[in-house]
Every structure is written in C-alpha cells, then in structure tokens.
C-alpha positions as CSV (number, residue, x, y, z in Angstrom):
1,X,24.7,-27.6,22.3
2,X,27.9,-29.0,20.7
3,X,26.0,-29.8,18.0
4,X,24.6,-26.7,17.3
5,X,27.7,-24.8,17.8
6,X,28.9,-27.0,15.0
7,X,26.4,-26.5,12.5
8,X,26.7,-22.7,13.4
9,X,30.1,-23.0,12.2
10,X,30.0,-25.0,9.3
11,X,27.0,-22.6,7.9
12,X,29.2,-19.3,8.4
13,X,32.1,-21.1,6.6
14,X,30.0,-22.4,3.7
15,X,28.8,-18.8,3.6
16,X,32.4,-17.3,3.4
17,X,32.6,-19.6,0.5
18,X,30.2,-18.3,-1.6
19,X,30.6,-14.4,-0.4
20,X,30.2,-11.2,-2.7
21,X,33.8,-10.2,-1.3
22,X,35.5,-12.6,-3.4
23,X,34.7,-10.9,-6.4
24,X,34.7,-7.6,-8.2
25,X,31.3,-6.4,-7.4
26,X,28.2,-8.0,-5.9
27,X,27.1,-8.4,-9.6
28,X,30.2,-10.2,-11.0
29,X,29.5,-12.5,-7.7
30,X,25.8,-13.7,-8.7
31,X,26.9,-13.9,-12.5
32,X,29.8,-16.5,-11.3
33,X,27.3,-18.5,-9.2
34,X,24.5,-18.8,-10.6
35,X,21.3,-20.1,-8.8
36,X,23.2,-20.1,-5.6
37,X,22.2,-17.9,-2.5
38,X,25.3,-15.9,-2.1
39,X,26.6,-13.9,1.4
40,X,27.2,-10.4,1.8
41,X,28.6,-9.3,4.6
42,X,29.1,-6.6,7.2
43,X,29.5,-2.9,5.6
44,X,29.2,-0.5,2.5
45,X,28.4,-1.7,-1.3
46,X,28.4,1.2,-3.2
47,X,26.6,0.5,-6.6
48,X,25.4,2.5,-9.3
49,X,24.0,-0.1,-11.6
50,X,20.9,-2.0,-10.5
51,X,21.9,-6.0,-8.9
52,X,20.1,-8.3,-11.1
53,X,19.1,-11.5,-9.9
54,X,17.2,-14.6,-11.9
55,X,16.9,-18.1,-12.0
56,X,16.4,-20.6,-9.9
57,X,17.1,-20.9,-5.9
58,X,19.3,-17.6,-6.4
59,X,19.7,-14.4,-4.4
60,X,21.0,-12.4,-1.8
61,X,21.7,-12.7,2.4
62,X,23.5,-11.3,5.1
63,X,24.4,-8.1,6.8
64,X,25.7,-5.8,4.4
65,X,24.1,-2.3,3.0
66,X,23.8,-1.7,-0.4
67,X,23.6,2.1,-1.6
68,X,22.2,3.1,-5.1
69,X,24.2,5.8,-6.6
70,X,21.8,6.6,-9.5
71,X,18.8,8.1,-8.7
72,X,17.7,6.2,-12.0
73,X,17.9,2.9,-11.1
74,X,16.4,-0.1,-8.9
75,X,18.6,-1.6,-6.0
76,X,17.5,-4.8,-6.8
77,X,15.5,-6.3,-9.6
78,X,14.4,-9.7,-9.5
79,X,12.8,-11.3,-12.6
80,X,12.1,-14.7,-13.8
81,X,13.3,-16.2,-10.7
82,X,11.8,-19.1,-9.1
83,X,11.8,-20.0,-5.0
84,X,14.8,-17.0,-5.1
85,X,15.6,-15.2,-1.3
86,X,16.7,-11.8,-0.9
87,X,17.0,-11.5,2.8
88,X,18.6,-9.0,6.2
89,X,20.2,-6.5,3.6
90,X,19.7,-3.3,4.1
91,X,19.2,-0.7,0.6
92,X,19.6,2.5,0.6
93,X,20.4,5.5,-1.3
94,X,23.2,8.9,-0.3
95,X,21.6,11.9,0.3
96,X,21.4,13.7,-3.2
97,X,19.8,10.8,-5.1
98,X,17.0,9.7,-2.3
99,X,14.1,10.6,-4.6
100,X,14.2,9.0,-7.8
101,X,11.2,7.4,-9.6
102,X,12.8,3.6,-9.1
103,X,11.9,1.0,-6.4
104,X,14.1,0.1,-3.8
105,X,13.4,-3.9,-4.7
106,X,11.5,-4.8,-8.3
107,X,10.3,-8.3,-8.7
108,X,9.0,-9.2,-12.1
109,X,7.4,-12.2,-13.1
110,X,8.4,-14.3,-9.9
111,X,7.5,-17.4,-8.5
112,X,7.8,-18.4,-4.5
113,X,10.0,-15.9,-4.0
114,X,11.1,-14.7,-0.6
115,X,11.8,-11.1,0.5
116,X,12.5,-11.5,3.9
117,X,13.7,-8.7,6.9
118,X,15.6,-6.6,4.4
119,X,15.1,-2.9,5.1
120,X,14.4,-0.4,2.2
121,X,15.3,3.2,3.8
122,X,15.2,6.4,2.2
123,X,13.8,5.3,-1.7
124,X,11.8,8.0,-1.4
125,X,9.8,7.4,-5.2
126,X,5.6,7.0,-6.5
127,X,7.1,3.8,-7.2
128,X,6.7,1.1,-4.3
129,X,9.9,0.8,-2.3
130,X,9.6,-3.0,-2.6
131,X,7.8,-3.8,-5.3
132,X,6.5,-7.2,-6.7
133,X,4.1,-7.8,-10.3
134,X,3.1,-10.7,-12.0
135,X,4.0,-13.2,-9.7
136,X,2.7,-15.8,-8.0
137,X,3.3,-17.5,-4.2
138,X,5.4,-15.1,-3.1
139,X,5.9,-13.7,0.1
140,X,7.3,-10.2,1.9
141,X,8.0,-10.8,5.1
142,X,9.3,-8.5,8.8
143,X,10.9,-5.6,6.5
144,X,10.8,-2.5,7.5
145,X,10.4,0.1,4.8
146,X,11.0,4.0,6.4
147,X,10.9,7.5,3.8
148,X,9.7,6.1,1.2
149,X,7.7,9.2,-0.4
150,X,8.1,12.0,-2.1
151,X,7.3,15.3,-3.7
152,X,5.6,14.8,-7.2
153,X,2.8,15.6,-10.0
154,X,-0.1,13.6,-9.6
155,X,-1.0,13.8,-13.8
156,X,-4.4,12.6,-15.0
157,X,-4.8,14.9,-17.5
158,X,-4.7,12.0,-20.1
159,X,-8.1,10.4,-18.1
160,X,-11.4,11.6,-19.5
161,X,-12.6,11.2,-16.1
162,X,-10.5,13.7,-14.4
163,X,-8.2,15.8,-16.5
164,X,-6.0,17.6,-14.9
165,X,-2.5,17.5,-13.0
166,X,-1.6,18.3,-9.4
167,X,1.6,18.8,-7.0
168,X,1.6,16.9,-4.6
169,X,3.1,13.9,-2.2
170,X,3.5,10.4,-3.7
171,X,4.9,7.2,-2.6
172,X,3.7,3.6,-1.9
173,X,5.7,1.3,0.8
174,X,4.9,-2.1,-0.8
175,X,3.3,-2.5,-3.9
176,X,1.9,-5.7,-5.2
177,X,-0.1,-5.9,-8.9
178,X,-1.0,-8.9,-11.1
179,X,-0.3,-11.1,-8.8
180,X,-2.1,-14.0,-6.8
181,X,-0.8,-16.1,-3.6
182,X,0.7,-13.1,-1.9
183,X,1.6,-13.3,1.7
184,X,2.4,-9.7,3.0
185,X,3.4,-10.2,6.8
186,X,4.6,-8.7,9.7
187,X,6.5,-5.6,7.9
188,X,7.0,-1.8,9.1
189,X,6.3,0.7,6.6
190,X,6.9,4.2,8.2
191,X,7.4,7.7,6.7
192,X,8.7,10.5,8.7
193,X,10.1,12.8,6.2
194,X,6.6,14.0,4.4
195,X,4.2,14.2,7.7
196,X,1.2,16.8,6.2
197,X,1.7,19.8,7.8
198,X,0.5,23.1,6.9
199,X,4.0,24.3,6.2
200,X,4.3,21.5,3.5
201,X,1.6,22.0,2.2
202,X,2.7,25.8,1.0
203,X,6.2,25.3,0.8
204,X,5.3,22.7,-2.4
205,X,2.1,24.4,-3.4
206,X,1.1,20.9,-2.4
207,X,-2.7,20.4,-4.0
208,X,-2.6,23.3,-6.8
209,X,-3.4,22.2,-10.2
210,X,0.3,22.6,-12.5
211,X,-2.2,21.7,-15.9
212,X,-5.6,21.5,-17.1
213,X,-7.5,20.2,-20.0
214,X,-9.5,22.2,-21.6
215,X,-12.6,19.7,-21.3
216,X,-13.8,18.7,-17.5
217,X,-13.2,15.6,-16.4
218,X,-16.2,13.2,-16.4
219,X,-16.2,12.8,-12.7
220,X,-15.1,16.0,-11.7
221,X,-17.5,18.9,-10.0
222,X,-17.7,22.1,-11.5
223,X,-16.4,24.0,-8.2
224,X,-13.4,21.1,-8.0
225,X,-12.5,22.0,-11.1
226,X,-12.8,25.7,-11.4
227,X,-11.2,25.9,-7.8
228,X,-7.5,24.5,-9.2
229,X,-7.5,23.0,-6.3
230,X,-7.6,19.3,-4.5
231,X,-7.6,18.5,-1.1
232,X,-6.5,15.2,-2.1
233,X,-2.9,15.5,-2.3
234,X,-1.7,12.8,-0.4
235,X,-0.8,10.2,-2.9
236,X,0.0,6.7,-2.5
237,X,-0.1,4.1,0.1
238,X,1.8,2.3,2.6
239,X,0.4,-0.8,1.1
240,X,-1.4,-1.6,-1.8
241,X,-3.0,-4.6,-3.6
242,X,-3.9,-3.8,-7.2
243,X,-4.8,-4.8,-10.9
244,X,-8.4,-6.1,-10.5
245,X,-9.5,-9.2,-12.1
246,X,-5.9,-10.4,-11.8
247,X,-4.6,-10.1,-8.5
248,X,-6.2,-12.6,-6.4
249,X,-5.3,-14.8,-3.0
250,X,-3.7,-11.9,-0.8
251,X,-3.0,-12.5,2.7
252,X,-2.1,-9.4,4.7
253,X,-1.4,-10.1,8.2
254,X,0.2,-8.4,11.2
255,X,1.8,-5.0,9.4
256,X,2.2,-2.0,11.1
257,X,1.8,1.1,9.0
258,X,2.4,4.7,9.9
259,X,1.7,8.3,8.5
260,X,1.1,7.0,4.9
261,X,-1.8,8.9,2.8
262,X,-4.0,5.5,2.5
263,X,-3.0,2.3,4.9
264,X,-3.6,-0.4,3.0
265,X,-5.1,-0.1,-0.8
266,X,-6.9,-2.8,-2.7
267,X,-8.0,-3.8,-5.8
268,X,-8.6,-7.1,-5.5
269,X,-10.3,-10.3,-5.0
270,X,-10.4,-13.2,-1.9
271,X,-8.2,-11.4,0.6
272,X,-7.6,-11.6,4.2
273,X,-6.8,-8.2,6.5
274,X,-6.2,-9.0,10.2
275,X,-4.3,-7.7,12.9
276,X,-2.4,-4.7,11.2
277,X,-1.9,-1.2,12.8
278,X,-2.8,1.4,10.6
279,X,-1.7,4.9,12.8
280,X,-2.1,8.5,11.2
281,X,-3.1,7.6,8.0
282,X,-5.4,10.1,6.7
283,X,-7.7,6.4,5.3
284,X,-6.9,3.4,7.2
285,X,-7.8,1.5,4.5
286,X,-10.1,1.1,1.2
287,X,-11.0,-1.9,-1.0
288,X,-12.6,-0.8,-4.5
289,X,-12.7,-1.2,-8.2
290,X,-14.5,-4.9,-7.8
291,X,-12.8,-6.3,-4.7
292,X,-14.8,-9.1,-3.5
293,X,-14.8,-11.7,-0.9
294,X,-12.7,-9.4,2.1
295,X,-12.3,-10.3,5.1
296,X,-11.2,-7.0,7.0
297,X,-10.9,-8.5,10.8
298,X,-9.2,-7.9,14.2
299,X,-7.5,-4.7,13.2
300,X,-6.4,-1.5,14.8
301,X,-7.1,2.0,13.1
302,X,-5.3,5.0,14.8
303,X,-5.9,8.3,14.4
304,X,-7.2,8.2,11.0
305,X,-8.9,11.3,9.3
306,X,-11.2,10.6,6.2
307,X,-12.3,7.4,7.3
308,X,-11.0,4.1,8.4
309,X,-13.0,1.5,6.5
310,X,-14.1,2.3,3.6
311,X,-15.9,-0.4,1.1
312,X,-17.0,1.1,-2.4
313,X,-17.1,0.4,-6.2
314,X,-15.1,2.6,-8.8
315,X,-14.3,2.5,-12.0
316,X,-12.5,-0.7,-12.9
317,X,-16.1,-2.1,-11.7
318,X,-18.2,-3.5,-14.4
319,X,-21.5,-5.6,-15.6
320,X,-20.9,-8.4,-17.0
321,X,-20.5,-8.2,-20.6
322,X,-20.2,-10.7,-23.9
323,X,-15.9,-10.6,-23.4
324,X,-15.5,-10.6,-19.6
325,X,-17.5,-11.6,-16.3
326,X,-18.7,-9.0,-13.9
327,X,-16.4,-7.6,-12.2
328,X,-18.3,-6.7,-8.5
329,X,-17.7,-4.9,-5.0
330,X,-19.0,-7.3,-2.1
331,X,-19.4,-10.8,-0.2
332,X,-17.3,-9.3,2.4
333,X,-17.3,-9.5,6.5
334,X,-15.7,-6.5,8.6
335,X,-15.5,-7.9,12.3
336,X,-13.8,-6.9,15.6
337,X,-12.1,-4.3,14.3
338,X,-10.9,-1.3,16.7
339,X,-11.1,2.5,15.3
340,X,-9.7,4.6,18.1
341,X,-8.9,8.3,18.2
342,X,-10.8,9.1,14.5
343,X,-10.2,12.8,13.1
344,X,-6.9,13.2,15.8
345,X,-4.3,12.4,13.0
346,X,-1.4,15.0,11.1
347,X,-4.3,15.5,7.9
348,X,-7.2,16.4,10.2
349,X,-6.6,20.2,9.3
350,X,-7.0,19.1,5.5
351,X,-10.0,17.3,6.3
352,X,-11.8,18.7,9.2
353,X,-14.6,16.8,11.1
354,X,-17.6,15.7,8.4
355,X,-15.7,12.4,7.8
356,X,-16.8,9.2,9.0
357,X,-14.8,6.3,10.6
358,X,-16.9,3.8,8.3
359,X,-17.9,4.8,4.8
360,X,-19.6,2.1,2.3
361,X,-20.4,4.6,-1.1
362,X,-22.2,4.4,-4.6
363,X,-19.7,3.9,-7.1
364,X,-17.6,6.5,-9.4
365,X,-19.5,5.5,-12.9
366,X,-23.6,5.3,-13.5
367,X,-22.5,1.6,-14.7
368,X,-20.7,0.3,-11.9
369,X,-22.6,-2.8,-9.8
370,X,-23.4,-1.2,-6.1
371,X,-21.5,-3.0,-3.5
372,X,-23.5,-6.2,-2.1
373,X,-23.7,-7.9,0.8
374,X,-21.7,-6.8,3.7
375,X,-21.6,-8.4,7.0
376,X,-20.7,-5.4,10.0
377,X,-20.5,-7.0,13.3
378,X,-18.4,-6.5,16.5
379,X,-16.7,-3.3,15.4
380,X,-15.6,-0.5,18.2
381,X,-15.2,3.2,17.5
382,X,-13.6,4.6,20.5
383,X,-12.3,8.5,20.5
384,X,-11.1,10.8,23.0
385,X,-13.6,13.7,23.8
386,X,-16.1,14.8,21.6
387,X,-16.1,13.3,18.3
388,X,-14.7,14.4,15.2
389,X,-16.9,13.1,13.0
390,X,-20.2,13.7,11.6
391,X,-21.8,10.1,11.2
392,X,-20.5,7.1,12.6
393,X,-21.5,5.4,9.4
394,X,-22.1,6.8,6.2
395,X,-23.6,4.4,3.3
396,X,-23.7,6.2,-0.4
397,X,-27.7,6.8,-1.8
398,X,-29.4,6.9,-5.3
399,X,-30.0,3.9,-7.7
400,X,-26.9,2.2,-7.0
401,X,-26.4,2.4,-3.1
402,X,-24.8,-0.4,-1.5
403,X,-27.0,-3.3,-0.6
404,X,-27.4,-6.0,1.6
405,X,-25.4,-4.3,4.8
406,X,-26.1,-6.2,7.7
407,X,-24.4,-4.7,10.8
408,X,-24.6,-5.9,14.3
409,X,-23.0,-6.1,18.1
410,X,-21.1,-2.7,17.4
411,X,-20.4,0.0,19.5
412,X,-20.9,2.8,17.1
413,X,-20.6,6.4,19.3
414,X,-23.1,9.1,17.8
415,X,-21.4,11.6,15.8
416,X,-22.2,15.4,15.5
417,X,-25.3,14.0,13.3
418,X,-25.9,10.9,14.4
419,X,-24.6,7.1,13.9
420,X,-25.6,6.6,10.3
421,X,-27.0,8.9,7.6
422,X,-29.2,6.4,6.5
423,X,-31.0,3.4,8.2
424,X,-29.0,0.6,9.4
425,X,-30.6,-3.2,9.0
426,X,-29.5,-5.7,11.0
C-alpha cells in the first residue's frame, strides 16, 4: 500500500512538471514540450484557436475543460501523430457558438493514437464530434459524446442521382473514414437537444426542399420529387464507418447509442458489431455501399422505427472492372441479436407502421452486385402489443435481390402481413 501511495505521488508531481499552467496557453505548452504527454488540470481553458497536436508520444490528459470560442474552429486537431493520447478532458463550446460546422476532436493521418474518456458536449455540427480519417490502429475509447447535432441543409443538388437540397437535422457522434484497425469501444453518444418531434419538424420546415435542379435525380420517384418533400430528414449518425474500399478492420464493441437518426453507419469491409445498445434511433443500424464480411452479433436494438438491421448494396457498389476489384455487399452473419419494442421510438409518427425490424434490399443502381450470402440465426424480435410493423422481414425483389439468405432458430413475431414478404430458406 506504501508503495502505491508512493508511485501515486511521484506520478502527480511529474505531472505538475509538465502542466499546461506553466505556460501562456495550452498551445504555447505543447509547442515547448514537444512529444511529451502534458497535464491540464482542474478548471476553464478558454480558447479560440484550435490546440494542435503532432508528433510522436504527444498529447493531452487530465481534468480540465477546454471551451472553443469560435464557432469556426476544431477543439483539437491531431495530425501526423504517432501512438499520441488525448485523454479525461472535457471540450466544449459557450452557448452562442454550439453549432458550427467543425469537430469537437479532428484526427488526420494518425497512427495508434488513443482518444480515451474525454467528453465532447454540445459540438453540435454535420461534422463528427470526434472525428478520425486516414489513420491506422487507432482507438476511441469510454467517451461520452452528448448534442452533437444540428439544424442544417442536406444539399445534393450537385449528385445526378438525387438533385436537390433539403432542411433538415444533421450530425454524426463519431465519425471514422479511410481508415483501417479501428477499435471504437465502450463510448456514450447521446443527443437530447434535436429529439424528432412534430414541433421540430415545423418550427425548421424540417424535410422541405430549399433548391431543386431542374433535371430529376436518377434515383428519385417522380411523386418524391414533385412532392418537395422528404421524410428523410434526419441526417447523420451516432456512429459511422465510411470510405469503401479503404476503411477496413473495424471493431465496434460495447457503445451505447441514443436518439441519433441512424445508430451505427457503415461502409466498410471485415467488421465486428457486438454488444452495443442502439435506443430510439429511427435505423439501428445499416451496412451498405460494398460492406462485406460483418459480423452484426449479441446486440440490443430499442425502439427503433424504419428498421433495425438493415443489409443492402448502394451506389459505391460495383462489378469488377479492368482498374479496380469488385467492390460487393455480403459474407456476413447476423446472430443473437435482440430487437425489442420496434416502431415505439420519437420518429414513429414520421414513419408509421409498414417498416420492418429486418430489411436486406436490392441495391440503389441497375449495376450494383445483389448482396450474397447471409447467415440469420438466433435473432429475437420482441414488442409490446400489437406490432408495428408490416413484415418481420422484408428482402428486396427483381434481378438483383439478395441471394444466398440462410436464416434460422429465430423468433420472428408475424407482422400485420406476415413474417417475410418473400420466402425464407433455411
């Protein structure tokens, strides 16, 4: 025990030595030491300059809260930095400057870094409140990220496939892209500012178009578009996965995620997804645009609205061609996963009840490779009272339907229709 007091000791005095407080600004204190992990402690550091931290064994611990002063810059940008630590801070922003169109933490071009219980509250932007891209080994670990979306303009009007732009609510909790060896574990990513209510919804004209092209988008309905209207205006995610063909490796594990517009995003390849808690999302969660090799297991969906699990190509998915490999949806297992209380969440209203807790679909484009060989075993939907839903199950048709679903040992509860709109093989 004496021993241990000790070392207790000696490691808060070696952190005095190398504290932020000793110098101007948190800034001046990283420039002075470089690739050295540097103390802040207990209380306030206003800033309104981004903290910039690279090289080698570098970074940031301890108590202290950092608040952003410019709504038009990061709180922390990391880049170039290899086995750096940024860890039990708390970054924030004053009321005035909350929405911005910045992350909370930006890692760039990272290797082993370590973000580690720091909480990002009220970086409330479409960017991801802790963000990391083109990185590899890195890992985001027990932070909790709360408010971190906003009201925007969703604009696609420079896509052929959709043109046009619409207001709406944007905002991604943690947001990882061209990036492999990514261990995302054990965070909180909550929002309790933009819930979807129907007052909103009309106080933002939340879903009307703001522009239009004057040609339709490719995969745009006629009625969608002449209706200048979209039910989907709940952007973002409380944790996404993306930049297929790149990204690659992910381990997601234990998060719980609450009231985001999708759970958990991917676009991606090799990934684990166990044990998260995905509440009052209007999706649980989606993997698309040629993510293969998933394994979605052991998780809890709660109160979810368009569907839970949902499996589908889109239009990163491709052929192979004579400059680039295939690019395919499939060779993934969903198993003992728990979908409780489907269609009860905030966006049921928006959605109503011919949704489906499991949804494996054709893809967006006549060229994109149908989903292949899924394994669907041990699942359980479970709802209170009747459900609100119209198919258990509902698998995409046509020349490109999915193929090779195998499901078996669920416990599938017949919706208003039935289990499955089409045939299910064992």
């Amino acid at each position: 025990m004496r021993y241990l007091l000790a070392l207790f000791f000696v490691v808060q005095a070696s952190a005095a030595e190398l504290s932020v407080t000793a110098y101007p600004s948190i800034q001046a204190a990283l420039d002075a030491n470089p690739n050295r992990m540097l103390f802040v402690p207990a209380g306030d550091y206003p800033i309104t300059e981004k903290i910039r931290i690279r090289g080698e064994r570098s970074g940031l611990f301890g108590p202290g809260r950092i608040i952003q002063q410019s709504d038009n810059q990061p709180i922390i940008e990391i880049e170039n930095a290899v086995m750096s630590e940024v860890r039990d801070l708390t970054l924030t922003r004053p009321e005035g400057k909350m929405e911005t169109r910045n992350e909370g933490v930006l890692a760039i071009k990272c290797r082993d870094l370590v973000i580690e219980n720091v909480r990002v509250i009220d970086n409330r932007s479409p960017a991801g409140a802790i963000t990391l891209r083109e990185s590899q080994n890195c890992r985001i670990s027990r932070c909790l990220v709360r408010n971190y979306m906003r009201v925007s303009v969703d604009d696609r009007t420079a896509s052929k496939d959709w043109g046009y732009a619409f207001n709406c609510t944007d905002g991604t909790g943690i947001s990882v892209s061209y990036s492999t060896g990514t261990l995302i574990e054990a965070n909180r990513v909550i929002e309790e500012n933009l819930v979807p209510t129907p007052e909103i919804k009309a106080k933002h004209k939340l879903g009307d178009y703001v522009k239009k092209n004057a040609v339709k988008g490719a995969l745009m309905s006629q009625q969608a578009w002449d209706s200048g209207y979209t039910n989907n205006w709940q952007q973002g995610s409380g944790l996404v996965v993306t930049a297929p063909e790149v990204s690659d490796l992910t381990r997601i594990l234990g998060n719980h995620i609450e009231n985001a517009a999708q759970g958990i995003d991917l676009h991606t390849d090799h990934v684990i997804v166990s044990n998260n808690i995905v509440v009052n999302s209007f999706m649980g969660m989606k993997a698309m645009h040629g993510s293969r090799n998933v394994s979605i297991t052991g998780n809890q969906f709660v109160k979810n609205c368009l569907w839970a699990i949902g499996l589908m190509p889109g239009a990163a998915a491709h052929p192979a061609s004579d400059d680039k490999p295939e690019n395919t949806d499939g060779g993934s297992i969903i198993a003992n996963n728990i979908i409780s209380d489907f269609g009860h969440g905030a966006a049921h209203w928006i959605w109503g009840d011919e949704r489906s807790p499991f949804k494996f679909d054709t893809g967006q484009q006549p060229d994109d490779p149908p989903l292949t060989d899924v394994i669907i075993t041990g699942n359980v939907v479970n709802s209170i009272g009747k459900p609100r839903y119209k198919y258990a199950v509902i698998t995409g048709g046509g020349p490109n339907a999915p193929r090779g679903m195998h499901f078996s040992n669920n416990l599938l509860p017949a919706g208003t229709q039935g289990v499955c709109n089409q045939e299910m093989k064992p």
